[in-house]
PASEBA-1860 file (N, C-alpha, C; in nm, 3 decimals):
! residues 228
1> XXXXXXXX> 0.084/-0.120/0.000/0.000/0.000/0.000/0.088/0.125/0.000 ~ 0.034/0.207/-0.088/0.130/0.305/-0.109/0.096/0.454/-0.055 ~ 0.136/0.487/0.063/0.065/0.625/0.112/0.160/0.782/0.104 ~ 0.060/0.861/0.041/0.144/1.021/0.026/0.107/1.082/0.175 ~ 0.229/1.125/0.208/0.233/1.246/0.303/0.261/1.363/0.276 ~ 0.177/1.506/0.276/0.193/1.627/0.244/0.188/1.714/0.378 ~ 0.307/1.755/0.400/0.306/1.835/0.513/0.423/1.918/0.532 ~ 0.432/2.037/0.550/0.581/2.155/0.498/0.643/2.129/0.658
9> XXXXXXXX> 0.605/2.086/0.782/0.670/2.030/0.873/0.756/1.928/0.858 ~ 0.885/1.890/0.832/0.997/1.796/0.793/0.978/1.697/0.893 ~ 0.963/1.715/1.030/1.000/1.664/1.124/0.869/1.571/1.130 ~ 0.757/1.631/1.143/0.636/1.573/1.131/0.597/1.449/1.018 ~ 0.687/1.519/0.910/0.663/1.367/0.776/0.743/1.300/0.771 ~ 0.898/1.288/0.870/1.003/1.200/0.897/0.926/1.141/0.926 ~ 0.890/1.137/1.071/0.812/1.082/1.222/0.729/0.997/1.158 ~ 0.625/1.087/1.106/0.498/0.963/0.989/0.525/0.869/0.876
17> XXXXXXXX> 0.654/0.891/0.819/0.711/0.784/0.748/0.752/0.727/0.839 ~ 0.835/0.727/0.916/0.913/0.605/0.975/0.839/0.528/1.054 ~ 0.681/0.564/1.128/0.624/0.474/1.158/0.507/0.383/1.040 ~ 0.505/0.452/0.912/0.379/0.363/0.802/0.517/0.331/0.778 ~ 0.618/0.349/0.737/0.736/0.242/0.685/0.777/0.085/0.767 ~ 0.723/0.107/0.905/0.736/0.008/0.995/0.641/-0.057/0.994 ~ 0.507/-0.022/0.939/0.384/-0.134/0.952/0.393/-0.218/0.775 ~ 0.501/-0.145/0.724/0.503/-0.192/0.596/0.455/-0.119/0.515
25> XXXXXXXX> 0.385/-0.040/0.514/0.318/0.086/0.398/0.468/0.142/0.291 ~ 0.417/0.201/0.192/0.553/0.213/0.087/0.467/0.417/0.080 ~ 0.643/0.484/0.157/0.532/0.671/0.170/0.627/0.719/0.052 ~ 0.560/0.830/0.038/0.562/0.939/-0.075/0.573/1.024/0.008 ~ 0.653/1.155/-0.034/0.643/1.253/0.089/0.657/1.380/-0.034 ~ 0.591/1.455/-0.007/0.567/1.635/-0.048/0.550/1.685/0.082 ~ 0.629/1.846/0.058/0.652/1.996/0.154/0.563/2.082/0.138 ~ 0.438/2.109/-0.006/0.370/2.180/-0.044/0.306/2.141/-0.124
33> XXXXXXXX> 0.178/2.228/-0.144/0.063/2.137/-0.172/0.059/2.108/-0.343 ~ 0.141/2.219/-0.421/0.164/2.172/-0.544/0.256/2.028/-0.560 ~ 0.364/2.039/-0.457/0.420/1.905/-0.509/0.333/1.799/-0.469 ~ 0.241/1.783/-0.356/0.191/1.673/-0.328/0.088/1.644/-0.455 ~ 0.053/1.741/-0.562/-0.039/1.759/-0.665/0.041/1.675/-0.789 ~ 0.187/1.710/-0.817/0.282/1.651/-0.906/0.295/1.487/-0.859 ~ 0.310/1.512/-0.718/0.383/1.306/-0.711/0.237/1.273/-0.657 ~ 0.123/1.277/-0.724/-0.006/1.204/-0.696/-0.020/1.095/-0.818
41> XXXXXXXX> -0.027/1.013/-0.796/-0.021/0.884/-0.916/-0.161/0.778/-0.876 ~ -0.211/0.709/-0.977/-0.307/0.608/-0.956/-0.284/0.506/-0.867 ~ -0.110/0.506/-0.809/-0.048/0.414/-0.745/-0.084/0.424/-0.588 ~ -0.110/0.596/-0.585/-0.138/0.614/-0.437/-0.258/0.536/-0.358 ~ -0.289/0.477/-0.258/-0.387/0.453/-0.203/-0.434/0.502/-0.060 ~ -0.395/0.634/-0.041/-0.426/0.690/0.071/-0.340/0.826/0.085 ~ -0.389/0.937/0.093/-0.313/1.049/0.151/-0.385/1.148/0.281 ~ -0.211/1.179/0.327/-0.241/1.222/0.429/-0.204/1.416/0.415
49> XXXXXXXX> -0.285/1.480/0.490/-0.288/1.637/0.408/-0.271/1.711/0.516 ~ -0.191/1.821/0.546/-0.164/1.937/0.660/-0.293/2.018/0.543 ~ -0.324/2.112/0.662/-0.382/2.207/0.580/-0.281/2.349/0.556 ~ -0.221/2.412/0.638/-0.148/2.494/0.646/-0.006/2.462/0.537 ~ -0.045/2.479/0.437/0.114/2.427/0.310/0.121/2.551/0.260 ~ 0.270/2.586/0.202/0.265/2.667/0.112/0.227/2.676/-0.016 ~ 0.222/2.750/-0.131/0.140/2.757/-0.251/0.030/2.719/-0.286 ~ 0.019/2.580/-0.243/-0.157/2.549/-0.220/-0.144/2.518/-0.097
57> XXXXXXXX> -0.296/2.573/-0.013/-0.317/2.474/0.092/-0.386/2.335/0.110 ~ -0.380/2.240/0.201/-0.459/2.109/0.209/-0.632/2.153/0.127 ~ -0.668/2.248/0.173/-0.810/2.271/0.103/-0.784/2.245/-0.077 ~ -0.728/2.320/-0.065/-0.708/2.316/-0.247/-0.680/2.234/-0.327 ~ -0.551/2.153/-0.217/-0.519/2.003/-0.278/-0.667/1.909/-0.279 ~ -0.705/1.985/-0.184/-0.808/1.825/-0.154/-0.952/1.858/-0.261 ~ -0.971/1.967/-0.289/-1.082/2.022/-0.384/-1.041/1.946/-0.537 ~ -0.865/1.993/-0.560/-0.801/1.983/-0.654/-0.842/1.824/-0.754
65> XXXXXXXX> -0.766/1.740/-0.594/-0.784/1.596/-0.602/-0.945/1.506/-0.659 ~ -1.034/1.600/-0.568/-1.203/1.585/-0.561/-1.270/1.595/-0.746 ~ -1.188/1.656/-0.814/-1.214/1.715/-0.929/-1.186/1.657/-1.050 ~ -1.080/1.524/-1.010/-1.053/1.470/-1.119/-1.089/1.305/-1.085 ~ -1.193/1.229/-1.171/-1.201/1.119/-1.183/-1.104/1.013/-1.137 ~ -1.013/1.014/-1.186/-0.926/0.928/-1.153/-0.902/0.912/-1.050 ~ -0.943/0.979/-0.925/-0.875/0.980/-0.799/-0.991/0.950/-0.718 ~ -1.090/0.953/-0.755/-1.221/0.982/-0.674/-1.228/0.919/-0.559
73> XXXXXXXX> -1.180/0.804/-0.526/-1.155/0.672/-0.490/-1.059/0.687/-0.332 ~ -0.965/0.781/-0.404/-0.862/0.778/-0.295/-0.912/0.821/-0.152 ~ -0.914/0.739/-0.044/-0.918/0.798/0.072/-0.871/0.949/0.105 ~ -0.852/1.044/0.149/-0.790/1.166/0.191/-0.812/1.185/0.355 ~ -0.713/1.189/0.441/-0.696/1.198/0.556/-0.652/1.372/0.595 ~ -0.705/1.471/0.640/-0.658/1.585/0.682/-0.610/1.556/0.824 ~ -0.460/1.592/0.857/-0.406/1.582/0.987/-0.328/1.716/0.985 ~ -0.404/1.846/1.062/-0.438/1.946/1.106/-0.418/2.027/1.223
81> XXXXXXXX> -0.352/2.121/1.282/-0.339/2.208/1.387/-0.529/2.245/1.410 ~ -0.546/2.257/1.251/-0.664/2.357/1.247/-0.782/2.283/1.295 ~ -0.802/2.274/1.445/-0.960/2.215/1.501/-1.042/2.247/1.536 ~ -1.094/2.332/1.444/-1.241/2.416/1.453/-1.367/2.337/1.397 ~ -1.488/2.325/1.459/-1.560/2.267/1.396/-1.593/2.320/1.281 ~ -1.590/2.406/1.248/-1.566/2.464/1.082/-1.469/2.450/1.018 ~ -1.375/2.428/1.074/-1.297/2.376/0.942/-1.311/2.231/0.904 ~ -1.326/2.177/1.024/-1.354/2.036/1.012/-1.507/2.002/0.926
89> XXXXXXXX> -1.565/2.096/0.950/-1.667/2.051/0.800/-1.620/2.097/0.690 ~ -1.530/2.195/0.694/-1.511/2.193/0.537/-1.449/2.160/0.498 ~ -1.373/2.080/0.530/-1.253/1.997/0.508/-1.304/1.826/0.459 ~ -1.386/1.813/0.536/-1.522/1.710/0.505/-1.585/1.750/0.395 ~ -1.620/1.834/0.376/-1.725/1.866/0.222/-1.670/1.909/0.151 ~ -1.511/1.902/0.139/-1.438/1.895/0.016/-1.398/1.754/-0.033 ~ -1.464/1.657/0.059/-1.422/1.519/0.023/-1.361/1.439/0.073 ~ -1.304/1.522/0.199/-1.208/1.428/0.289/-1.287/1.330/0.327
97> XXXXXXXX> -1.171/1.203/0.331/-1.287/1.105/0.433/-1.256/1.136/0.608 ~ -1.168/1.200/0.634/-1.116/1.194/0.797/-1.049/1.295/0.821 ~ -1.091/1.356/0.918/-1.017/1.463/0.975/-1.004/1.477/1.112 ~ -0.842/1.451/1.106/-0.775/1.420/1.280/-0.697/1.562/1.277 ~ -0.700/1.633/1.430/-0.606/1.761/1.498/-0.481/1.685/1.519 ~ -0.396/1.800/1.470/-0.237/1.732/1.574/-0.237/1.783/1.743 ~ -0.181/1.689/1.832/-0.113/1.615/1.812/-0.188/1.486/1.798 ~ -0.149/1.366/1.720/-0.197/1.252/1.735/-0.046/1.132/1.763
105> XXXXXXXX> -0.085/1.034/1.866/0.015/0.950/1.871/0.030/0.858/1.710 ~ 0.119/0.832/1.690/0.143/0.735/1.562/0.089/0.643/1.538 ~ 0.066/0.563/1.696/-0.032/0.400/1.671/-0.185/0.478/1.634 ~ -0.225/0.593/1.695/-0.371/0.602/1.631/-0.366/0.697/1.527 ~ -0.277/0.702/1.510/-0.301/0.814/1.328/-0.279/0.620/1.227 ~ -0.184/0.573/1.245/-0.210/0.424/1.177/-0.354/0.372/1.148 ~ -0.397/0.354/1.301/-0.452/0.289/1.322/-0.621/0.361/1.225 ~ -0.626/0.482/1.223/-0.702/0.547/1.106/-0.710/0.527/0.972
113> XXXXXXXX> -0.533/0.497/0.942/-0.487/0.513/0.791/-0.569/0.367/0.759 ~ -0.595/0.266/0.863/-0.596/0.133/0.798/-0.736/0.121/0.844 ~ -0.830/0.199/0.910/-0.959/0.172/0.905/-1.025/0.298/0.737 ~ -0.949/0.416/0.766/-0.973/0.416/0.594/-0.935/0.300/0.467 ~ -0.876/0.254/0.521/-0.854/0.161/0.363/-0.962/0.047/0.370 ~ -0.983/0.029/0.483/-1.081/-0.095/0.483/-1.246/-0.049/0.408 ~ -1.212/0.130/0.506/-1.380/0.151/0.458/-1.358/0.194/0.288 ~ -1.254/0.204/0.195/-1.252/0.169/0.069/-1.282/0.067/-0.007
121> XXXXXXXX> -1.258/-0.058/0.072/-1.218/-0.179/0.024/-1.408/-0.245/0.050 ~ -1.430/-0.165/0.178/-1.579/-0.216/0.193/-1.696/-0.150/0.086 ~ -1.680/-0.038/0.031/-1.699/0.016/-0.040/-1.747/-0.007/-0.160 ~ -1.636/0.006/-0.217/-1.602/-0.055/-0.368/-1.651/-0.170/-0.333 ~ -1.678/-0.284/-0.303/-1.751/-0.386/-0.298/-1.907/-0.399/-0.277 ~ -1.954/-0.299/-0.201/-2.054/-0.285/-0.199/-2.119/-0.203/-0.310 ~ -2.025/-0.116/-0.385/-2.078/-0.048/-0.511/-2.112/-0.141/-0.631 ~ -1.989/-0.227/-0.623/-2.008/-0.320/-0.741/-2.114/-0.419/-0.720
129> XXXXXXXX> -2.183/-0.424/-0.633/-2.288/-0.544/-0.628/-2.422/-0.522/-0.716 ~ -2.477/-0.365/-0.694/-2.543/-0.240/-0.783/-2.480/-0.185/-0.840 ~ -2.443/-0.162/-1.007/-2.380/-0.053/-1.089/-2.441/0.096/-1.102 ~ -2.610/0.051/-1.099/-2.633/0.162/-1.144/-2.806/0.170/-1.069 ~ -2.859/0.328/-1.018/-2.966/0.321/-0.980/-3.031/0.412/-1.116 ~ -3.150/0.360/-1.111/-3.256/0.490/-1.141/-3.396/0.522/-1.123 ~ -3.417/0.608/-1.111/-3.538/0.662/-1.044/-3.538/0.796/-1.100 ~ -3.674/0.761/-1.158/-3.725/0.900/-1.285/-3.608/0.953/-1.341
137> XXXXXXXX> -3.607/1.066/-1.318/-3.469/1.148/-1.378/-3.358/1.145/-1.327 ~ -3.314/1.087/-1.255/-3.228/1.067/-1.168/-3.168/0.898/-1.250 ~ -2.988/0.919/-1.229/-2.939/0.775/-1.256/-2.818/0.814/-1.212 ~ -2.754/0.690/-1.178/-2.672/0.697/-1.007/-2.559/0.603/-1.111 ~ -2.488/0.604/-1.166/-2.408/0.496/-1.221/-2.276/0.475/-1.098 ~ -2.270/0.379/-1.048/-2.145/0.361/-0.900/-2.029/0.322/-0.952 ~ -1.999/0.246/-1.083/-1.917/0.191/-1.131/-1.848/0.314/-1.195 ~ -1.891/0.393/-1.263/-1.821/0.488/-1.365/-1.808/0.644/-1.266
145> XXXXXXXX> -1.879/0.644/-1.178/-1.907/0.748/-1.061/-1.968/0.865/-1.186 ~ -2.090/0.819/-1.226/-2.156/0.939/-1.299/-2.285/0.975/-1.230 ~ -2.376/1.085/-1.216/-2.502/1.077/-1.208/-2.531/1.196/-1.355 ~ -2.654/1.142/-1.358/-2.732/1.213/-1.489/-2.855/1.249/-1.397 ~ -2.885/1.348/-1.424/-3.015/1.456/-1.395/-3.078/1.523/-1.522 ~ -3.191/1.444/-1.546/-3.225/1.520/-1.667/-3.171/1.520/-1.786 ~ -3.105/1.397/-1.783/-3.023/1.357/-1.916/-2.858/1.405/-1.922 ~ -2.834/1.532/-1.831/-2.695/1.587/-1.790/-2.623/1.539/-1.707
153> XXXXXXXX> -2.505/1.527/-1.733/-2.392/1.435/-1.647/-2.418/1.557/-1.534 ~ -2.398/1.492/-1.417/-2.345/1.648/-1.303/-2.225/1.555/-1.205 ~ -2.107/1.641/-1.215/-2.030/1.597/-1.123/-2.071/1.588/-0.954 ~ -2.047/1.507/-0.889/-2.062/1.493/-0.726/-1.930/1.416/-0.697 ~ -1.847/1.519/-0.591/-1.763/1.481/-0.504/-1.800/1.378/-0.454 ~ -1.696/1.314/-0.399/-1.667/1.162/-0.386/-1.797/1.157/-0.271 ~ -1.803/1.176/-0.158/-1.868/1.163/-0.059/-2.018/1.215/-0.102 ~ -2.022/1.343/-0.144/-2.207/1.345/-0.196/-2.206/1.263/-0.265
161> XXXXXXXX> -2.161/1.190/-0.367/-2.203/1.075/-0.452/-2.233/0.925/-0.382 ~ -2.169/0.894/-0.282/-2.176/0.834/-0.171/-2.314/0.880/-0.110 ~ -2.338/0.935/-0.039/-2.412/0.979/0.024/-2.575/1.001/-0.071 ~ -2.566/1.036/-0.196/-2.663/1.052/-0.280/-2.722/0.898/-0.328 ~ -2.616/0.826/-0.349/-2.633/0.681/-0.394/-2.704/0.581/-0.285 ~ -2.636/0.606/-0.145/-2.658/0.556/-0.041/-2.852/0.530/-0.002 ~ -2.862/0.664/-0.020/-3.031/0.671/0.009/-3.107/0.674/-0.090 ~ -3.050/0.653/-0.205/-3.131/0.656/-0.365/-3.136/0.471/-0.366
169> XXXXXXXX> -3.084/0.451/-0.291/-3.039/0.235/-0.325/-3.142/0.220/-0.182 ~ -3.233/0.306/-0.081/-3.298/0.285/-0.007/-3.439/0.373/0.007 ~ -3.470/0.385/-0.101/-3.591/0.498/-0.162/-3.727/0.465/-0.050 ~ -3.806/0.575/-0.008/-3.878/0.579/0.073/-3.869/0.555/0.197 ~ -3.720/0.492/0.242/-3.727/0.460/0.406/-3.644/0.579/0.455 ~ -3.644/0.587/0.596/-3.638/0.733/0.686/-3.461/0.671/0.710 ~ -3.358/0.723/0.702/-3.210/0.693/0.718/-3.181/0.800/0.854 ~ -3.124/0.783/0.948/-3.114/0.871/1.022/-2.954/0.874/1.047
177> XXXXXXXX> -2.939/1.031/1.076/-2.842/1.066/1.049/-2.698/0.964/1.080 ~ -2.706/0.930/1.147/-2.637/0.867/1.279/-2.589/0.734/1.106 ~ -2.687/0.662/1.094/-2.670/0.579/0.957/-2.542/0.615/0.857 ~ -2.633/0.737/0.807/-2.552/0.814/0.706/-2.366/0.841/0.759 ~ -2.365/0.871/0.907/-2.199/0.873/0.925/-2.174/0.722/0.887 ~ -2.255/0.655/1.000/-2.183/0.510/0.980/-2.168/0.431/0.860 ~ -2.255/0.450/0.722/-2.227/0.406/0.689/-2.127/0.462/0.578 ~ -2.124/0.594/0.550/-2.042/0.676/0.481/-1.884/0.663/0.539
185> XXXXXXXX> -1.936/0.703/0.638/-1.732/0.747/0.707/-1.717/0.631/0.835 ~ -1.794/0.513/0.835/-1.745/0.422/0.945/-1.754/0.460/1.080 ~ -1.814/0.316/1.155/-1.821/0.378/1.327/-1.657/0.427/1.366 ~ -1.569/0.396/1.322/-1.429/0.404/1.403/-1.413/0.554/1.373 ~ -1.483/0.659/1.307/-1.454/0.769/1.278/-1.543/0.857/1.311 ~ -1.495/0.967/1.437/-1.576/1.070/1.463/-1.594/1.178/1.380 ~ -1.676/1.193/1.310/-1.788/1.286/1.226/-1.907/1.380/1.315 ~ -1.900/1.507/1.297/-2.050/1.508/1.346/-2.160/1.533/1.279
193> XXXXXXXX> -2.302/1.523/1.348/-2.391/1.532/1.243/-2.416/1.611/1.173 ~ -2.402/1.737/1.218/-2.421/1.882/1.100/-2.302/1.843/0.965 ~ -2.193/1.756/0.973/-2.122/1.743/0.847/-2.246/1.659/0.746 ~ -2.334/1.557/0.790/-2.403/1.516/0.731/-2.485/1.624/0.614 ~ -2.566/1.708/0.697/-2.628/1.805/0.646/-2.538/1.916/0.569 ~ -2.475/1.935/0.565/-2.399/2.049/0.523/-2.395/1.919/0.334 ~ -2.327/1.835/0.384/-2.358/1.763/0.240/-2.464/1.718/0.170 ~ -2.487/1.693/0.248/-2.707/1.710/0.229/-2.760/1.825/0.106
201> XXXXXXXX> -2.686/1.976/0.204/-2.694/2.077/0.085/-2.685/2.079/-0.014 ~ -2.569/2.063/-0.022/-2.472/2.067/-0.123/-2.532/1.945/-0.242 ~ -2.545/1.870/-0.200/-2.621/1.796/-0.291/-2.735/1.778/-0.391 ~ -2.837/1.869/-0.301/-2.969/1.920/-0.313/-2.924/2.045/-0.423 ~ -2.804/2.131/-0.389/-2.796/2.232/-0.487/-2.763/2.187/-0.676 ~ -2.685/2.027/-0.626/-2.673/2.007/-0.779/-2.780/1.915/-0.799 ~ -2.864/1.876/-0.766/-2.996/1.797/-0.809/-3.064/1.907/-0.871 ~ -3.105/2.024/-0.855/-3.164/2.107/-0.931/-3.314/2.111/-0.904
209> XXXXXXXX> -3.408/2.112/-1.025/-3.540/2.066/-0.991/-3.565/1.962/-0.899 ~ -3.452/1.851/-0.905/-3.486/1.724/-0.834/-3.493/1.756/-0.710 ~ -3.432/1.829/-0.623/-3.384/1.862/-0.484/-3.465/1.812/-0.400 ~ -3.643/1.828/-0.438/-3.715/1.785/-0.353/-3.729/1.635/-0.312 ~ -3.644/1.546/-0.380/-3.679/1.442/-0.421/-3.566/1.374/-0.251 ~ -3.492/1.402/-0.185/-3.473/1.423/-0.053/-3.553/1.468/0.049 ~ -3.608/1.424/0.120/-3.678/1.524/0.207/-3.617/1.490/0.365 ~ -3.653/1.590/0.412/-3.557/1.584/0.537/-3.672/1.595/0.654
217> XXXXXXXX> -3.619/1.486/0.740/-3.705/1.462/0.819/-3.661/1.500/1.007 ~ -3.747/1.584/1.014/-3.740/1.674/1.113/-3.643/1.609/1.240 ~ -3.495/1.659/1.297/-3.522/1.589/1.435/-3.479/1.439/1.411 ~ -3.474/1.339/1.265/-3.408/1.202/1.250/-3.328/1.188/1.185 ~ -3.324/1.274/1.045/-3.287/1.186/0.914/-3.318/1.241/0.768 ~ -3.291/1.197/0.692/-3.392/1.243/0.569/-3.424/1.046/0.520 ~ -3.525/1.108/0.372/-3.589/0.978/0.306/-3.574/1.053/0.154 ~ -3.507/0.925/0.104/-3.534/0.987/-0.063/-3.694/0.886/-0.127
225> XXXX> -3.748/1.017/-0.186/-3.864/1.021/-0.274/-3.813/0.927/-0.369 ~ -3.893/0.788/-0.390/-3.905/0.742/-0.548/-3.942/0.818/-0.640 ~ -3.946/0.810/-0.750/-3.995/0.792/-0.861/-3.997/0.772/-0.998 ~ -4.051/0.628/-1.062/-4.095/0.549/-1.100/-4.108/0.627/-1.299
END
């Protein structure tokens, strides 16, 4: 498994290589957020992101990353000074799957890196069982990561597409929030629930006419609307 570390702290991406080098992981290391943009390859299977970089920051990389197909896939870990619950959602609704504050000990920043890969591995398996949903205007393709609205491709970041697919493959039943972390970002990962909703939005904004076709249910959850 091959993991990038991006972080302009030297000492900090020694430290984190030399312990994923000891569990066996094979690291990549970038100082700034353009180079971590240059040595990003299909080979990677997990990166880890400071937000504070020079020329780009972790946001940008991680928007950057969010934007191109090929990567969609990749886990993204933000490991952060910055622990505001605002940043921590937006750091989340740019696609991250995880976002840990420094300081973290090494066995549990690991011990993250390898419950993200699992919730990849659980993933992608569960996508491929369904390729594709549809319901009226709406079509969810999981394999190619497309949705069509109205006959128009619309891009969705890795996680709203997740999250859109999730309750479109469970049409008419009530999902409550609590679901949506677990089954999106895994029990081993603290999320809170307003990150749910905040992607919720965001989602609803590129559905368009469809938007209503979510409805949000007061106080539990939301339910996606069939239709046939």
């Amino acid at each position: 498994m091959n993991i990038l570390i991006a972080d302009d702290e030297k000492d900090i991406v020694e430290m984190l290589s030399y312990n994923l080098k000891n569990e066996g992981f094979t690291v990549v290391t970038a100082h700034d957020g353009e180079e971590a943009l240059e040595k990003l390859t299909a080979k990677i299977d997990l990166i880890i992101l400071d937000v504070l970089m020079p020329k780009m920051d972790g946001y940008q990389v991680c928007a950057e990353i969010r934007r191109d197909k090929k990567y969609k896939n990749i886990p993204i870990i933000f490991l952060t000074a910055k622990g505001s619950e605002i940043d921590e959602i937006h750091g989340l609704s740019l696609g991250a799957d995880d976002y840990i504050q420094k300081p973290i000990s090494p066995k549990k920043l690991i011990a993250r890196v390898k419950t993200n890969l699992r919730r990849k591995d659980i993933l992608n398996n569960s996508f491929a069982e369904t390729k594709e949903i549809k319901s009226g205007r709406i079509i969810i393709n999981k394999e190619k990561h497309i949705v069509r609205i109205n006959g128009e491709e619309i891009f969705f970041p890795k996680k709203e597409f997740e999250i859109l697919a999730f309750l479109a493959a469970n049409p008419e039943k009530v999902i409550h929030r609590d679901k949506i972390l677990n089954e999106i970002w895994g029990t081993d990962i603290f999320v809170i629930e307003r990150t749910v909703d905040v992607h919720i939005r965001k989602i609803r904004e590129k559905l368009g006419d469809q938007a209503n076709r979510i409805e949000t249910i007061k106080g539990v959850g939301y339910r996606f609307k069939n239709e046939k």
